[in-house]
C-alpha positions as CSV (number, residue, x, y, z in Angstrom):
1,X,65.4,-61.6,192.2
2,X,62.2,-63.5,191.9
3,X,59.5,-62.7,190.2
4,X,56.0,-64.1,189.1
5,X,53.6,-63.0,187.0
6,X,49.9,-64.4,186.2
7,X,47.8,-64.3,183.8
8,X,43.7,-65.1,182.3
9,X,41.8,-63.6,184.6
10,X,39.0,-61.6,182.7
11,X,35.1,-61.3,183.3
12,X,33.6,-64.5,182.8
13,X,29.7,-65.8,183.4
14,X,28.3,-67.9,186.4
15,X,29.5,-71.6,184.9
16,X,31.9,-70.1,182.5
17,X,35.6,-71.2,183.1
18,X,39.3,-69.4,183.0
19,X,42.7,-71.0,182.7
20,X,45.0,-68.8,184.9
21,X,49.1,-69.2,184.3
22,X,52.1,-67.9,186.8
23,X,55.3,-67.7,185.1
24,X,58.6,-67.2,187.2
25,X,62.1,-65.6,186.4
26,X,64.4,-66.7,189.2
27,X,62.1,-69.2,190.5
28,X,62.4,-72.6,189.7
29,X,59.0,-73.6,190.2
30,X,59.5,-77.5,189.5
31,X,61.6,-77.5,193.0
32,X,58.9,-76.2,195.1
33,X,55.2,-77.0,196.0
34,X,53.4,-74.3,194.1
35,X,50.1,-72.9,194.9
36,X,47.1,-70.3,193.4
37,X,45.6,-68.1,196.4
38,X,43.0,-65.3,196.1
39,X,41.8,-62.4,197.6
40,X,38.1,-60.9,197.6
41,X,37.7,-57.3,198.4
42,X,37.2,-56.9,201.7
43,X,38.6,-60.4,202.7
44,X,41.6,-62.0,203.6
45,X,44.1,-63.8,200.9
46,X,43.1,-67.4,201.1
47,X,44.6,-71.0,199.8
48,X,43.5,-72.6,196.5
49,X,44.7,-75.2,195.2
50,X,48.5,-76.4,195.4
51,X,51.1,-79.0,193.0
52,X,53.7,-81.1,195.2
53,X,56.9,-82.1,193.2
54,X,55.1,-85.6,192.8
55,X,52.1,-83.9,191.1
56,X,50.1,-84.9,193.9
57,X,47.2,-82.3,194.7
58,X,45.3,-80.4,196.9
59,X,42.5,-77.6,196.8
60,X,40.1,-75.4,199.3
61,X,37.0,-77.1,200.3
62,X,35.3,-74.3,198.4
63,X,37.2,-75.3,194.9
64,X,37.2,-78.8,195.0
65,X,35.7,-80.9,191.8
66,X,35.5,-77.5,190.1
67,X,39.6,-75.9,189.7
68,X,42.3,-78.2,188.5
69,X,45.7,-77.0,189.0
70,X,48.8,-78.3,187.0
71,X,52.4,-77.5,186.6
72,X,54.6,-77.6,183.1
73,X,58.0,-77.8,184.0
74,X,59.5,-77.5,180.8
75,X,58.0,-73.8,180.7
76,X,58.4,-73.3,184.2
77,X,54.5,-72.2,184.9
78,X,51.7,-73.5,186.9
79,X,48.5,-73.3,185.8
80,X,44.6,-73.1,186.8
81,X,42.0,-74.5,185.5
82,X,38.7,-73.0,186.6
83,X,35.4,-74.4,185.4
84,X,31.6,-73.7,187.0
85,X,32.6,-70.7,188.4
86,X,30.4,-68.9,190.9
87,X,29.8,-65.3,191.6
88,X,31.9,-66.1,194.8
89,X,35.4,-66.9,193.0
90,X,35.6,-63.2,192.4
91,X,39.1,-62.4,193.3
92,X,42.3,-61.4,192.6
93,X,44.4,-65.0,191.9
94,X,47.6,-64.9,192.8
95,X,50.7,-67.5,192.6
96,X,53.4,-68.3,195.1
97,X,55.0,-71.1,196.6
98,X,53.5,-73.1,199.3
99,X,53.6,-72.1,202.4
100,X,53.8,-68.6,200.6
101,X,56.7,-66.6,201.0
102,X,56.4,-62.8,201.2
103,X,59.2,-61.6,198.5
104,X,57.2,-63.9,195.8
105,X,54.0,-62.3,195.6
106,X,53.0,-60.7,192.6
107,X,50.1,-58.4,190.9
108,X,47.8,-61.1,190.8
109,X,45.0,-61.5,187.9
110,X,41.4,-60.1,188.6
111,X,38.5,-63.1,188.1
112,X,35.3,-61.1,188.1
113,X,32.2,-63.9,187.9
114,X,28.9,-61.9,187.3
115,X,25.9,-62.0,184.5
């Protein structure tokens, strides 16, 4: 049974940053592409930012120069590094492989940015 489980979100100020984590049990997150998504209220979950095997990279348009994700194998997590954030990164981050897969989603962790 897989199962993942982030953590880090919290309330954080316009510019402030977070550094989200997923950790797995019965997911080997070294042999997939791994990936951060997030849902607003009201909205539809959308694609972040994703790790290929080779480390290579890629993010949303809307994240670019500002979230940098990373994988550590030897602790089998992913991470997220979140820095400037905006009022519109409120969410509910959430990890899963990439393309996500439906039995892999977990709670998520809540990113509130607000003064």
């Amino acid at each position: 049974q897989v199962q993942v489980v982030e953590s880090g979100g919290a309330l954080v100020q316009p510019g402030g940053s977070l550094k989200l984590s997923c950790t797995s049990s019965g997911l080997n997150v070294s042999r997939y592409v791994m990936g951060w998504f997030r849902q607003a209220p009201g909205s539809q979950r959308e694609f972040v930012a994703a790790i290929h095997w080779n480390t290579d990279t890629r993010y949303a348009d809307s994240v670019k120069g500002r979230f940098i994700i990373s994988r550590d194998n030897a602790k089998n997590m992913v991470n997220l590094q979140m820095n400037n954030l905006r009022p519109e990164d409120t969410a509910v981050y959430y990890c899963n492989i990439d393309p996500p897969r439906n039995e892999v989603w977990g709670r998520g962790t809540q990113v509130t940015v607000s003064s």
